[in-house]
C-alpha positions, -999 to +999 in steps of 0.1 A: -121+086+290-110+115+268-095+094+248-123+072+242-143+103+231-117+120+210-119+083+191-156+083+192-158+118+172-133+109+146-156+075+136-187+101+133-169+124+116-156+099+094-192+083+087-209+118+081-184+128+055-185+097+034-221+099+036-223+133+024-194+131-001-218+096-016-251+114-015-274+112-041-240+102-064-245+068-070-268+064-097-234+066-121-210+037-126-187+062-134-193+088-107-188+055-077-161+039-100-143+072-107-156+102-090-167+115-126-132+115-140-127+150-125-099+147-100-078+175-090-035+169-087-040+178-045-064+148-043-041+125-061-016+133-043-032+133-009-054+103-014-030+081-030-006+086-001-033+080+021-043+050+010-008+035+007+004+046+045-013+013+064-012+008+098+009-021+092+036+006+085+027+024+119+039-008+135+052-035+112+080-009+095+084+013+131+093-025+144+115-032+115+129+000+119+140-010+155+156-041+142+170-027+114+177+009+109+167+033+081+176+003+057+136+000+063+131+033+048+139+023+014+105+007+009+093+038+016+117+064+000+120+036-032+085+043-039+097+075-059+110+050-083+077+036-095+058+073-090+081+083-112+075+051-142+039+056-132+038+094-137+058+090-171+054+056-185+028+040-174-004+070-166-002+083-195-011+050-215-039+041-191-053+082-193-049+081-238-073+045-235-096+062-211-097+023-190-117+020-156-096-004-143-058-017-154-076-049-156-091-035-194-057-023-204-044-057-203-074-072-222-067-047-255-029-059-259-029-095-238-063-107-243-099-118-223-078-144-203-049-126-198-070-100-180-094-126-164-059-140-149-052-108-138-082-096-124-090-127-103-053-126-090-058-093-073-093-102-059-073-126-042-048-108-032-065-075-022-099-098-004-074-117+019-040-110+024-041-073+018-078-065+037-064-087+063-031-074+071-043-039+071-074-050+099-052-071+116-025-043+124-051-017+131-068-039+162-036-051+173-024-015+175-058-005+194-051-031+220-017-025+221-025+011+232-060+004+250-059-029+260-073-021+297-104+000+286-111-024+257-114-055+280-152-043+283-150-062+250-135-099+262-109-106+288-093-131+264-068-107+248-070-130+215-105-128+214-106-091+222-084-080+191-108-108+169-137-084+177-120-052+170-106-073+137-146-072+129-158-042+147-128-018+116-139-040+089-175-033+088-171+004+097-148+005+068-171-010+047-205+004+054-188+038+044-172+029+009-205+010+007-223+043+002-203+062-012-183+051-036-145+064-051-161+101-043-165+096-001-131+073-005-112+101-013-130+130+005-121+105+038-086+102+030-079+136+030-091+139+061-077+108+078-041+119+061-041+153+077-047+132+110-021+109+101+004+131+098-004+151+124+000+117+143+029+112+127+048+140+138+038+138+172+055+108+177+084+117+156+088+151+182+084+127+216+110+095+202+137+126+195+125+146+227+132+109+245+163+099+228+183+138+238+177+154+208+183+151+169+223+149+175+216+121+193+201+105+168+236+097+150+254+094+182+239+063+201+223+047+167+251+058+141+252+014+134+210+018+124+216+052+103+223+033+064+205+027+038+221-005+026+232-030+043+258-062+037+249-085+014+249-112+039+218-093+064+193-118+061+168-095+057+170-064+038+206-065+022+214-040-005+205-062-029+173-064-024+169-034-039+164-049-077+136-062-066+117-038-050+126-017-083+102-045-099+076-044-072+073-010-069+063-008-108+033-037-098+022-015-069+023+017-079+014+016-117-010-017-120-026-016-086-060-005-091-061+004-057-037+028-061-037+035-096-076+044-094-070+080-081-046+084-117-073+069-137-102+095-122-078+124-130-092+154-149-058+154-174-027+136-180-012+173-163-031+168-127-023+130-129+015+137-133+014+163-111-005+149-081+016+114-090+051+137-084+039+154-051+029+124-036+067+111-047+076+140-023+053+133+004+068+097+013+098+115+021+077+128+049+061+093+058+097+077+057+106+104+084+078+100+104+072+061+105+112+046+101+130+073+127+107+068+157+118+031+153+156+042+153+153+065+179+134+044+206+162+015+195+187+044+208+169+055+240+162+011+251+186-008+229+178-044+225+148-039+257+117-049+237+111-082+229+084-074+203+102-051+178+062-046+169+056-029+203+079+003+191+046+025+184+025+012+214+056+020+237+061+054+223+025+063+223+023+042+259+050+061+277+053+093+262+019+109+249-002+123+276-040+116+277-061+135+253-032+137+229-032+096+228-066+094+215-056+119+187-025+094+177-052+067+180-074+082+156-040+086+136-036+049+130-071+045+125-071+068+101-037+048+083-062+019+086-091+027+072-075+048+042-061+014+030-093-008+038-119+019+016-093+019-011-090-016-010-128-022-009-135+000-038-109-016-060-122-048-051-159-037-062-146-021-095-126-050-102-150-075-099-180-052-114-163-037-144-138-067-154-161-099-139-195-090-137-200-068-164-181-094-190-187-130-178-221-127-158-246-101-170-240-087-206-244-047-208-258-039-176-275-010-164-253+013-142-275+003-113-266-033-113-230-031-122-226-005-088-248-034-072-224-060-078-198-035-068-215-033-029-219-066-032-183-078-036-172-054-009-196-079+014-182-108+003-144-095+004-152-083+043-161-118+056-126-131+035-103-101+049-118-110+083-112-147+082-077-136+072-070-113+100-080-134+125-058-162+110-029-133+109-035-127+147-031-163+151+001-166+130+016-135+151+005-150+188+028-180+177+056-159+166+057-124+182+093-114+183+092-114+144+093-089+124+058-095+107+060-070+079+085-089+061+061-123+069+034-108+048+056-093+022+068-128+017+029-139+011+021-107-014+050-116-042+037-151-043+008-132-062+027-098-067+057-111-090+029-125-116+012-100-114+042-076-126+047-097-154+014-092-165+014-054-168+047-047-177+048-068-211+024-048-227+040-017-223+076-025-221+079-052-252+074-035-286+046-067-299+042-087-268+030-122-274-001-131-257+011-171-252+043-162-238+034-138-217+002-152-201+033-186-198+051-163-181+030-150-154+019-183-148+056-197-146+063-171-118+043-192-091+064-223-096+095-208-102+090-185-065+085-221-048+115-236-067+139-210-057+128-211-025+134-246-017+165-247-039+177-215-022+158-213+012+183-187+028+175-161-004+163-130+007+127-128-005+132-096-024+163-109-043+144-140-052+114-116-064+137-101-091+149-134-102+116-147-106+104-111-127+138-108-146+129-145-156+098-147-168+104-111-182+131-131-205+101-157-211+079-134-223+105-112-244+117-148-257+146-137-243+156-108-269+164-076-252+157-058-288+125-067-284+118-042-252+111-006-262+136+022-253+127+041-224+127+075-243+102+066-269+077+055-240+084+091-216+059+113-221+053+144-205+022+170-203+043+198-200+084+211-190+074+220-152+064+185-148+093+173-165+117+196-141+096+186-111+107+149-120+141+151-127+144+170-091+126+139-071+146+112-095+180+134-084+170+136-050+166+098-042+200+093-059+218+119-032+199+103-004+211+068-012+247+084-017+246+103+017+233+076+038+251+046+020 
């Protein structure tokens, strides 16, 4: 019962703060869209973090963790990669053409359609698969943990987690409803302190259970490498060309993520809050990949559903009281995804859709209308998807599903990356070619897959980027600009402060090859 009430006061607490961080704040299309432009480097930081720690990772990466080691933590640790382009390449562009949304960027250098490709491709993306994993993985973990005192709900387990699916979604949205970027990111600083307070608790009681931290390389010294054969179905080294191109899509063009740098004060608190949240996934790879390898040390192969690692763990080895605050926890990984995800879907469609196509210079009121209004419409689509998800993981539960919905992102993800990194990496990018290029990425994903069905997915990614990349560089490698003439810096200690994350991620990979 505690537990229940411990849960209870984080949802208020939750709603009162986004309330009162929106108050009497939404009159502004720049205020909702981007907190006034006035963001602080600890805000970046924090809420960008925040927003990119799911609950999928929770359970989906603890899982794969179980299955396969800390080879799992190099989609989180890899992240530094595309911080780092972000911080130096890629913010400081979008911060000099004072853009609202990346969307507008790649209208100025690509073009109306170019952009209108690009911004209906991550509506898409964001109003189904993204929405829908992230509320999918958040009931599944509630019922995972509470199944018994949820069956007040329904007694069909399915059904149960369907409602949940619904109840998260329109909690999630009724607050970024109100409020706008400003309660989105007074929320996430508050659901990341829970989170890794979460986070660490389970981290403490998967050691505790294991023997210790020795242990650790003792019974699991097979899970404790960072790249695997070439041959691992999975995640074999190689896959980490890919993700060097997917982390540039998620962490400089997604306007989820790339909002927070956008509402910066200056280029200095954008670079800055961009590098300390480089530092802080070292924290999240700790706290979300080890508890996998150590409960794959204390059980071995025992669960059937690598998914179940975070239930068990919170199941069998957090008291009552304390399970309610590692409840909250994942809640909190949820719902700092779904606001993010709900604003960008509002700016998206308001700034680049609305505000172009439909209703020619409109007043702030109705452009932060048709904002609230998309978040509506993109709730009923992300909660279609994530009871279609649920279905798809009933049918197959001893996959690892993280890497299923991975899979489904790049479809959209590999275009997308074409699409923003031609303007800034080709010296006079040609709109035909490029807008070819991003549309070619589609068929040539499916073609590669059906030529090459046993391709890792992540390996086939890169082929499809490096590609198309050619195609819209008409294949001239003097036609990409040098990567000194695009690094820019707002001062040395930021400069320093980079060099020191970029040096070490390369020690890492060398000590844990």
């Amino acid at each position: 019962m505690i537990d229940f009430i411990i849960v209870l006061c984080y949802f208020v607490l939750i709603l009162i703060i986004a309330i009162k961080g929106g108050k009497n704040k939404t009159v502004d299309a720049d205020v909702y869209f981007l907190s006034s432009r006035n963001l602080r480097w600890p805000s970046i930081a924090i809420s960008t973090i925040a927003t990119n720690v799911q609950g999928y990772q929770f359970l989906g990466m603890m899982g794969s963790a179980y299955l396969y080691g800390l080879a799992q933590a190099n989609l989180e640790i890899n992240a530094i990669q595309g911080l780092l382009i972000a911080a130096f390449i890629f913010v400081p562009i979008f911060l000099k053409h004072r853009i609202m949304t990346v969307t507008e960027f790649i209208t100025m250098h690509l073009g109306k359609g170019a952009g209108l490709f690009y911004s209906v491709a991550n509506i898409s993306l964001f109003s189904t698969i993204t929405l829908g994993a992230a509320l999918f993985w958040g009931a599944y973990a509630a019922d995972q943990v509470f199944g018994e005192q949820l069956a007040v709900l329904h007694q069909d387990r399915m059904t149960r987690i369907a409602l949940l699916i619904i109840i998260l979604g329109i909690f999630s949205a009724i607050y970024t409803y109100l409020g706008g970027l400003n309660a989105v990111v007074k929320t996430d600083i508050i659901q990341f302190i829970i989170i890794l307070f979460g986070g660490l608790f389970i981290l403490m009681v998967s050691i505790h259970a294991l023997g210790g931290w020795n242990e650790l390389y003792i019974q699991t010294s097979n899970r404790m490498h960072l790249h695997l054969p070439l041959d691992h179905p999975t995640l074999p080294w190689t896959h980490l060309f890919g993700l060097f191109f997917l982390n540039i899509n998620y962490w400089c063009a997604n306007q989820t993520i790339i909002q927070r740098s956008l509402a910066a004060k200056n280029l200095k608190e954008a670079q800055k809050g961009l590098l300390v949240g480089g530092a802080l996934k070292y924290l999240m790879a700790l706290i979300i990949v080890i508890p996998g390898i150590a409960l794959y040390g204390t059980l071995g192969e025992g669960l059937s559903d690598p998914d179940m690692s975070f239930p068990f763990l919170v199941n069998h080895y957090v008291p009552n009281g304390l399970r309610g605050i590692i409840l909250c926890g994942l809640f909190a990984s949820l719902m700092s995804t779904v606001d993010s995800t709900f604003h960008s879907i509002a700016t998206l469609w308001s700034v680049d859709i609305y505000s172009k196509y439909i209703k020619k210079e409109p007043s702030d009121h109705q452009k932060i209308r048709a904002g609230r209004q998309a978040i509506v419409f993109s709730l009923m689509t992300s909660i279609i998807m994530g009871i279609i998800l649920l279905y798809l993981k009933f049918e197959n539960p001893s996959a690892a599903f993280t890497h299923t919905l991975n899979n489904l992102r790049y479809y959209i993800n590999c275009g997308t990356t074409i699409m923003i990194c031609a303007p800034v990496l080709l010296l006079i990018p040609v709109k035909k070619k490029v807008l070819f290029a991003f549309l070619f990425t589609l068929p040539l994903n499916l073609l590669l897959q059906y030529l090459l069905p046993n391709m890792n997915y992540f390996v086939r990614a890169f082929w499809v980027i490096f590609i198309s990349l050619l195609i819209a560089s008409e294949g001239k490698i003097s036609n990409f600009s040098s990567i000194k003439r695009l690094f820019q810096s707002s001062s040395n200690s930021i400069s320093r402060l980079g060099w020191t994350l970029l040096a070490s991620l390369i020690l890492i990979h060398f000590l844990f090859h």
